[in-house]
N, C-alpha and C positions, 0 to 999 in steps of 0.2 A: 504494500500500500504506500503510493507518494506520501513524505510528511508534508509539514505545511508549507517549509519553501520552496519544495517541486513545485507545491501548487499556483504560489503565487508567481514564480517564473514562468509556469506555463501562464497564466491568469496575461501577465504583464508584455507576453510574447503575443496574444493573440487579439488586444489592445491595439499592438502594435500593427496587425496584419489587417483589422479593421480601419486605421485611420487610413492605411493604403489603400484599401478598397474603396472606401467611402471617395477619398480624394479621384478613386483613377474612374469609380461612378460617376461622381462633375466633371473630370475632364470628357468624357465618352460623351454624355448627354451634352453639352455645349456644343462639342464640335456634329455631334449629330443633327441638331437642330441645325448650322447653318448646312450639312451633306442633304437634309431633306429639302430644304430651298433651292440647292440647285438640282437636283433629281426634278422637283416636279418644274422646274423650268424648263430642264431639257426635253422632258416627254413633250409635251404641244410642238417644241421645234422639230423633232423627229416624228408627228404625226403628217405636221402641215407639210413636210418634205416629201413625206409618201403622197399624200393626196397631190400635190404639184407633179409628180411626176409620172403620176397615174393619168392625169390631165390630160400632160405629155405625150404619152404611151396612147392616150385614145383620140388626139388628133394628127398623129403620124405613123406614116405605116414603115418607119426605119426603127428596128428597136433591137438593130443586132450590136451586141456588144460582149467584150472578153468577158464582163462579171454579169451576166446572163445566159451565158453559155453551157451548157449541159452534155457532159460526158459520163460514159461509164464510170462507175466509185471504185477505184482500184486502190488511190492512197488520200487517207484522210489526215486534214488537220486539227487537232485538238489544238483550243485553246482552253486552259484552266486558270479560272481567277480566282486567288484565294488571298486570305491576308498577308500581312507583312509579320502581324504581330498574333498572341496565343493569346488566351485569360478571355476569350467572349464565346465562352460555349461550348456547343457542339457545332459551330458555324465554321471552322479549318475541318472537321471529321466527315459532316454529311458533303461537305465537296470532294474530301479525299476516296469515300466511299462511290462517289458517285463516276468519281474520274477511272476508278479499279472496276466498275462494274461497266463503263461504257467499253472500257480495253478489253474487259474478258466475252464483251459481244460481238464483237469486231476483230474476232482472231482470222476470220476469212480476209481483210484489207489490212496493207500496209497502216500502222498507225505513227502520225508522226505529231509532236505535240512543242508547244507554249506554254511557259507558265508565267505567270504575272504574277507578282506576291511572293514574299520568300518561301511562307509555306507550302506553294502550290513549286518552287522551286525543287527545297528539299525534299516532298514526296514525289515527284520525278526522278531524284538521282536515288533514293532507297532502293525504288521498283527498278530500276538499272536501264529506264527508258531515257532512250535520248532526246534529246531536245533540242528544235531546230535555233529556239531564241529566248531567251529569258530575260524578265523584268523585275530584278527584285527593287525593293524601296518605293515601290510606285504609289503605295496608300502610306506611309509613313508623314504624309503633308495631303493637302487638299491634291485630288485628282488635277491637273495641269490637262488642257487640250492637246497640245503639243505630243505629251506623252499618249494619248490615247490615238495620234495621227503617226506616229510611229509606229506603233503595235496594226495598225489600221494597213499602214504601207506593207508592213511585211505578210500580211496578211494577203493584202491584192495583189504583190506580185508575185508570191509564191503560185497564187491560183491564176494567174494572169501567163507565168509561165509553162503552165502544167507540170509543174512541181507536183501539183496533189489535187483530185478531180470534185474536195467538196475540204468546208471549213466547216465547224462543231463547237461551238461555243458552251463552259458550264459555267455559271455565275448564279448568283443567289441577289436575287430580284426583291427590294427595300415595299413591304406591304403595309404594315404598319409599325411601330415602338415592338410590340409584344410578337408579330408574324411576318416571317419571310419566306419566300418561295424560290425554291430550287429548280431552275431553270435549264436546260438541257435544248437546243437548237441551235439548227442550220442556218448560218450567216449567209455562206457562198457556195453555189452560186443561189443568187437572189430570186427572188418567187416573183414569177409576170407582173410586172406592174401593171395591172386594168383597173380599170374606173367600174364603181360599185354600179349594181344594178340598177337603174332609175335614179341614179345620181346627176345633179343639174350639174355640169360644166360651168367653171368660172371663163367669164370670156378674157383669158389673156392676150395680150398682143406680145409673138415673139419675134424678135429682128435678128435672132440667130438661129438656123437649119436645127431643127432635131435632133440628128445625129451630135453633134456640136454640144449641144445643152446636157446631151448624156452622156460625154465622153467628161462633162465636167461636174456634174451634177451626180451622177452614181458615184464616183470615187468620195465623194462631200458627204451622200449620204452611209455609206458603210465607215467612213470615220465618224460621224455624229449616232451611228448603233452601236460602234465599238466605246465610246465616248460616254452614252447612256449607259449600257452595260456596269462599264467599269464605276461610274457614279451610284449606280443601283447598288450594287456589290459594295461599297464603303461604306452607304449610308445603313445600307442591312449588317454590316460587321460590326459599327457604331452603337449600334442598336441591338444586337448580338451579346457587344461590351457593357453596356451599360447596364442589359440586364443581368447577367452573370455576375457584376458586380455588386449589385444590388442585392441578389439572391446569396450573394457570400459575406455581406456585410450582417444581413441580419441572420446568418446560419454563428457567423462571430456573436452576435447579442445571445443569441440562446445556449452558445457553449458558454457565454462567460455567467449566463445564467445558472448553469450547470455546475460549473467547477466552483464558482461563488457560495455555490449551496453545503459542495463537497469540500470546502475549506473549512468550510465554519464547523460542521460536522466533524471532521477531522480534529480542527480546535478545539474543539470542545469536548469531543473523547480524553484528547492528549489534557486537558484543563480537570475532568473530570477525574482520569485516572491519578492526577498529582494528587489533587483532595483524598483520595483514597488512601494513598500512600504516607500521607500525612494523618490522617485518620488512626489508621493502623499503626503507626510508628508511635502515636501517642497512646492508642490505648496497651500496646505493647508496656509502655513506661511503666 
């Protein structure tokens, strides 16, 4: 049985592991609050993108292009986005689970993969898979565009080259504080752009050919999905973090509840059996 200074070094140790948590709970929620401001900015600009060039697509009949293009799936590219950092959850696990179960589906195609996030780094080199490019540090700071236009470029030219006949994106999509969704789809090549059923046409006026607009405009919008993506992914990890912490801080209040109870106890036996001691030694006399 601990005496009473175990206990209160344990008591004083785990004091200590809540002020951390509590502290690393406000940093999470702050920096969440501004990743969910820009997540739901980004979504309307990557919807209105698709509709413009769905537009696009139904008033011209050129809509051949490299990242529309559709070949046999012989070699695929994973991209896995995970954190940078641990301590939020099960949110580094159910992506790692998820990236081991899309490889053990796809044993028929070449599988070639990305990772983004340290953790999605080092479970790449565990599994002994190689990797065509990796990003670690990329959520260590607010998502940058620039970085999601890099990841975005090696992405189209790989497929641009016939390097690899489809791209696979796994990312964990920001739903609310308490829920995120584990997301698993195909980037490239891109789904038909057509205009919805019975959808009115905005009447654009364009001064540039079709083709032209989609040689500029596709490459824009797969950096502004890859861009989303990676936004989605932060703001869910933030929110991953802040609940774990939260859930560990007060798991700290009920152990010191515990041990608090089991000191005094303790003290109080050891307070107890002195009086007896004492007791006895006098009626000994």
């Amino acid at each position: 049985m601990p005496n009473v200074l175990d206990l209160r070094r344990r008591i004083r140790s785990v004091k200590n592991t809540q002020q951390i948590t509590r502290a690393m709970k406000m940093v999470a929620a702050a920096r969440m609050r501004r990743a969910e401001e820009r997540v739901l900015n980004a979504r309307p600009y990557s919807v209105q993108m698709r509709a413009f060039l769905a537009d696009l697509a139904a008033r011209s009949e050129e809509r051949e292009h490299p990242l529309l293009a559709r070949r046999p799936v012989e070699r695929v590219l994973l991209v896995l986005v995970a954190a940078d950092r641990g301590l939020c959850g099960a949110f580094n696990t159910n992506l790692v689970r998820a990236a081991q179960k899309y490889v053990n589906e796809n044993r028929n195609v070449q599988v070639r993969v990305v990772a983004a996030g340290r953790k999605a780094r080092d479970f790449l080199r565990k599994r002994g898979l190689k990797m065509e490019a990796e990003h670690p540090g990329i959520f260590l700071r607010p998502v940058e565009f620039s970085a999601a236009s890099q990841l975005a470029s090696e992405i189209m030219e790989m497929y641009s080259s016939r390097s690899v006949d489809a791209v696979d994106i796994i990312y964990n999509s920001f739903k609310s504080l308490m829920t995120s969704e584990l997301i698993v789809e195909r980037r490239l090549p891109l789904e038909p752009i057509e205009p919805a059923k019975g959808e009115t046409l905005v009447d654009y006026i364009y001064e540039e050919p079709p083709a032209v607009l989609f040689d500029h405009l596709l490459p824009r919008y797969v950096e502004a999905e890859v861009y989303r993506a990676l936004l989605e992914s932060q703001a869910a990890e933030l929110a991953a973090r802040m609940t774990a912490m939260d859930t560990a801080t007060r798991n700290a209040s009920d152990l010191l509840s515990a041990l608090t109870l089991h000191l005094n106890r303790v003290r109080q036996a050891a307070i107890t059996k002195e009086i007896i001691e004492i007791v006895s030694g006098a009626a000994a006399l």
